[in-house]
C-alpha positions as CSV (number, residue, x, y, z in Angstrom):
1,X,-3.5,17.7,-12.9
2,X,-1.1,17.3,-10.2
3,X,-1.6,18.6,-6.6
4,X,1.1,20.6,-5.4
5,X,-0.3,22.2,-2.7
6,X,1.3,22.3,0.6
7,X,-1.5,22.0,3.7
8,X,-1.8,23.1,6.7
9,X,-0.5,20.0,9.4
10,X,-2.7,18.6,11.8
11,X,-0.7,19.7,14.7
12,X,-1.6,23.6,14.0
13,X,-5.3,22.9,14.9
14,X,-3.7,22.6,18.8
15,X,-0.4,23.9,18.3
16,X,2.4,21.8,20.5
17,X,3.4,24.6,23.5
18,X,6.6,26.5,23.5
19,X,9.8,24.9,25.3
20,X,9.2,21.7,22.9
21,X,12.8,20.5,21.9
22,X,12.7,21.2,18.1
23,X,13.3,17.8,16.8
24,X,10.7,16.3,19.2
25,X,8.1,19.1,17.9
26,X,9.1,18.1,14.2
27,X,8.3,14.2,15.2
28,X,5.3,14.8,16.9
29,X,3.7,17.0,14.2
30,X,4.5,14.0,11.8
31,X,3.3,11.4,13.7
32,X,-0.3,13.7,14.6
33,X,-0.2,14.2,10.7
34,X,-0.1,10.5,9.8
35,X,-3.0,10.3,11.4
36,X,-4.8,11.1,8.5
37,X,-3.8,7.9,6.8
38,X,-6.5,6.4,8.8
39,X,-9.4,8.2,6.6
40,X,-7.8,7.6,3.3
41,X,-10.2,4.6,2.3
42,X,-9.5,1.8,-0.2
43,X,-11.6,-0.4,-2.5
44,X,-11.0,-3.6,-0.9
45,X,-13.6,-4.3,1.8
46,X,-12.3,-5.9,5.3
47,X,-13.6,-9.5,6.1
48,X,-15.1,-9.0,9.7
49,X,-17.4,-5.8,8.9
50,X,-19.2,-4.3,5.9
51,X,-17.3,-1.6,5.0
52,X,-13.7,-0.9,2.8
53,X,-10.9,-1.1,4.9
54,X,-8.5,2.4,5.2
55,X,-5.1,2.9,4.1
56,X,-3.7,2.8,8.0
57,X,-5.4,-1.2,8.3
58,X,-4.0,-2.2,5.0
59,X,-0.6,-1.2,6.0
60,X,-1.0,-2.8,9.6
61,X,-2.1,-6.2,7.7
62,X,1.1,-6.2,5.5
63,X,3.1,-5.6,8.5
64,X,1.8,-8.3,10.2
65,X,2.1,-10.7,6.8
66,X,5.6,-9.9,6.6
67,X,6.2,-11.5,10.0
68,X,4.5,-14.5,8.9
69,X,5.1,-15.3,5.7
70,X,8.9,-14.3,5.5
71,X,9.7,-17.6,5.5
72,X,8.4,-17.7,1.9
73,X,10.6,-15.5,-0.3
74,X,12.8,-17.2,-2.6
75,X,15.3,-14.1,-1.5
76,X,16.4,-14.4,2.4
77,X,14.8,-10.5,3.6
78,X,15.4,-8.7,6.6
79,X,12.2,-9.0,8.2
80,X,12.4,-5.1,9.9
81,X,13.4,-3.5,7.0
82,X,10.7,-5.3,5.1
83,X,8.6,-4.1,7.7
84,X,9.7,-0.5,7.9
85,X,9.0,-0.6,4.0
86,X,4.9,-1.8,4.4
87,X,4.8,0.7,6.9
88,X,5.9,3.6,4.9
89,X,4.8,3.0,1.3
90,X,1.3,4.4,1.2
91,X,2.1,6.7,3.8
92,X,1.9,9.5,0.4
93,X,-1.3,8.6,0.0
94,X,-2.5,10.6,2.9
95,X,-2.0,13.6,0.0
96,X,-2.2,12.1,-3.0
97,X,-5.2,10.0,-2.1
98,X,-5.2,5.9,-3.1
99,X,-5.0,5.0,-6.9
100,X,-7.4,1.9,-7.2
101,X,-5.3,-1.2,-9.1
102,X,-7.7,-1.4,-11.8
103,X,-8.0,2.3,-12.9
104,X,-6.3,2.8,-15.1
105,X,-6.9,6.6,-15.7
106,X,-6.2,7.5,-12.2
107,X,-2.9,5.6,-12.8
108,X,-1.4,8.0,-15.6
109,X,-0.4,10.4,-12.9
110,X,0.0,8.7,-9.9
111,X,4.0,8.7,-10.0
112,X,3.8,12.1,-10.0
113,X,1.1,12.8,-7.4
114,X,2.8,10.5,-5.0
115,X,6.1,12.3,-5.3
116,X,4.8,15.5,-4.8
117,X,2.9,14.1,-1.6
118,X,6.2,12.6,-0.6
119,X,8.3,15.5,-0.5
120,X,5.6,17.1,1.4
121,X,5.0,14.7,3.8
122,X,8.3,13.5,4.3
123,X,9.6,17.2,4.8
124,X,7.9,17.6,8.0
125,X,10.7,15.3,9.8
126,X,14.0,16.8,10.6
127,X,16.3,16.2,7.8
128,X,17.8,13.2,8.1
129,X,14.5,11.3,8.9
130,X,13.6,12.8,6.3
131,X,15.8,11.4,4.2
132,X,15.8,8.1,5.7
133,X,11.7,7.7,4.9
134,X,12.2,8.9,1.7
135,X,14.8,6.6,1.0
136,X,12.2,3.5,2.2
137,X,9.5,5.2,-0.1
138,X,12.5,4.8,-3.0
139,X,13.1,1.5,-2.6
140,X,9.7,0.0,-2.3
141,X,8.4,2.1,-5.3
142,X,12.1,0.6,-7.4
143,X,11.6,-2.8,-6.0
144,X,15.3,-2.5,-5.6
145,X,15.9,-4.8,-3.0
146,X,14.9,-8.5,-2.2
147,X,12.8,-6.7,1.1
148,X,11.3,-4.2,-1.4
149,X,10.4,-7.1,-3.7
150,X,8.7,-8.9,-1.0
151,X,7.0,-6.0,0.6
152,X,5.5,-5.3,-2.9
153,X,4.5,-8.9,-3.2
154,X,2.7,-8.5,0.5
155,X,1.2,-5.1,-1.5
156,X,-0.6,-7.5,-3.8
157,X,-1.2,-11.1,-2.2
158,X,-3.2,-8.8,0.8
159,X,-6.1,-7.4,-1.4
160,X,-6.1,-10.6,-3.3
161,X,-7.1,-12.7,0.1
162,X,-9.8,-10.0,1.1
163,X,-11.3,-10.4,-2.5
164,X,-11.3,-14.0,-2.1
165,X,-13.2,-13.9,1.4
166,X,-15.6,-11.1,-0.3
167,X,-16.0,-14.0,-3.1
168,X,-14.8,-11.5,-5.4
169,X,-14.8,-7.9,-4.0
170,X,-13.0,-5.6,-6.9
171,X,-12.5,-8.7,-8.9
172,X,-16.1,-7.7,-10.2
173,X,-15.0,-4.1,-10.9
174,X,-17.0,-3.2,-14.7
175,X,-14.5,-4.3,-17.4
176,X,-12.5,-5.9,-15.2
177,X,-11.3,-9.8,-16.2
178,X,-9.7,-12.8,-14.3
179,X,-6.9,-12.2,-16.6
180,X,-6.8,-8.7,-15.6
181,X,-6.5,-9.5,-11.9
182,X,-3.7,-12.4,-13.2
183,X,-1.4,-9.6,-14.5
184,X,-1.9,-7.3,-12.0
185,X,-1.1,-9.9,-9.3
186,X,2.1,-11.2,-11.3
187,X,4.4,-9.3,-9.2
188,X,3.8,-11.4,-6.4
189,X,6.0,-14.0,-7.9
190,X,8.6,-11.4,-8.5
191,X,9.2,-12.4,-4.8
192,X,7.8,-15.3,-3.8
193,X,7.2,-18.6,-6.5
194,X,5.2,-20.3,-3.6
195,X,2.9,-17.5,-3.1
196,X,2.4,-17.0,-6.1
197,X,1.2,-20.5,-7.1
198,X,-1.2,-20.0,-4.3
199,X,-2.4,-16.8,-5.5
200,X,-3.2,-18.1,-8.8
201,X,-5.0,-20.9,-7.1
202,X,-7.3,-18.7,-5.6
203,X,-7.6,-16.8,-9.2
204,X,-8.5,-19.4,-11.1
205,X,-10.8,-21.3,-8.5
206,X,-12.7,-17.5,-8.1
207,X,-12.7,-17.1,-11.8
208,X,-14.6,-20.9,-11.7
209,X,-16.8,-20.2,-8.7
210,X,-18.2,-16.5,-11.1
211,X,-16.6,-14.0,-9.0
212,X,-14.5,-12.9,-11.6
213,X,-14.9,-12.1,-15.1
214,X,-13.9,-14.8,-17.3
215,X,-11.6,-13.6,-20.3
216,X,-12.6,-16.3,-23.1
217,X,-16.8,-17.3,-23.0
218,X,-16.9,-20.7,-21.4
């Protein structure tokens, strides 16, 4: 079942006092709404406490692995738009809640959820902000683009090194296989052959190591 409701908005809780330019009201109640994306949690647990990180730290982490390892796609990417996308891709989560990789029964109606929870969210902004996120959301989702490519590939190598610090993290997820995580991860070289001959490395040494589920009995 899809949720189609439409919620309340953070900002209502204080509402913003009269004499607010419009636009500027629209913004604000946006950017106080987003806020939320700091208590949607995800299955990957940080490195430097023990706990699962939140959607708002994931998408902080991408931002910043963009910056750095631009240099690696095999496509030249504007490094601000690639940016912009990381920064607004799982911003629809904040309503439709985070689809963990490996289920994959959440993952039957997740393109619908997360379009739902986009023109929701996205509709807060004036128009053509609107439009403009919406458009970001798009293109990361289409992989249209060599930046949407890349910040998809970010998407996936990011949860792959926190696994590998957690010496396995969801890698051990029931039912789950190093093979699984393999296709799953694929995309990365979508974007980037380099990174993705490092993320296999990292695959197969965890597979060796017994933090992952090996496919075939050794």
């Amino acid at each position: 079942m899809v949720d189609d409701r439409h919620r309340t908005p953070l900002a209502n809780e204080t509402p913003f006092p009269e004499g607010l330019d419009e636009r500027l009201r629209e913004q604000l109640t946006f950017l106080v709404e987003v806020d939320r994306l700091k208590t949607v949690l995800r299955q990957s647990p940080l490195v430097s406490a023990r706990r699962q990180e939140n959607d708002a730290e994931h998408s902080w982490h991408l931002a910043m692995m963009v910056v750095l390892l631009a240099e690696h796609s095999d496509e030249p990417v504007e490094v601000g738009r690639t940016v912009q996308l990381v920064l607004v891709h799982d911003l629809v989560e904040i309503y439709a809640g985070d689809t963990p990789l490996y289920d994959t029964s959440a993952g039957e109606n997740q393109q619908a959820r997360e379009a739902l929870a986009a023109d929701e969210l996205f509709g807060l902004l004036p128009d053509d902000q609107a439009r403009r996120l919406r458009a970001l959301w798009d293109e990361f989702e289409e992989r249209s683009t060599p930046e949407a490519r890349f910040a998809k590939a970010m998407d996936r190598l990011q949860p792959l090194l926190l696994n590998w610090m957690a010496r396995g993290g969801t890698w051990r997820t029931p039912g789950v296989t190093a093979d699984d995580v393999r296709q799953r991860k694929a995309v990365i070289g979508e974007a980037s052959d380099s990174l993705w001959k490092a993320g296999q490395h990292l695959i197969d040494e965890g597979e060796a190591r017994g933090w992952s589920r090996s496919s075939t009995p050794r």
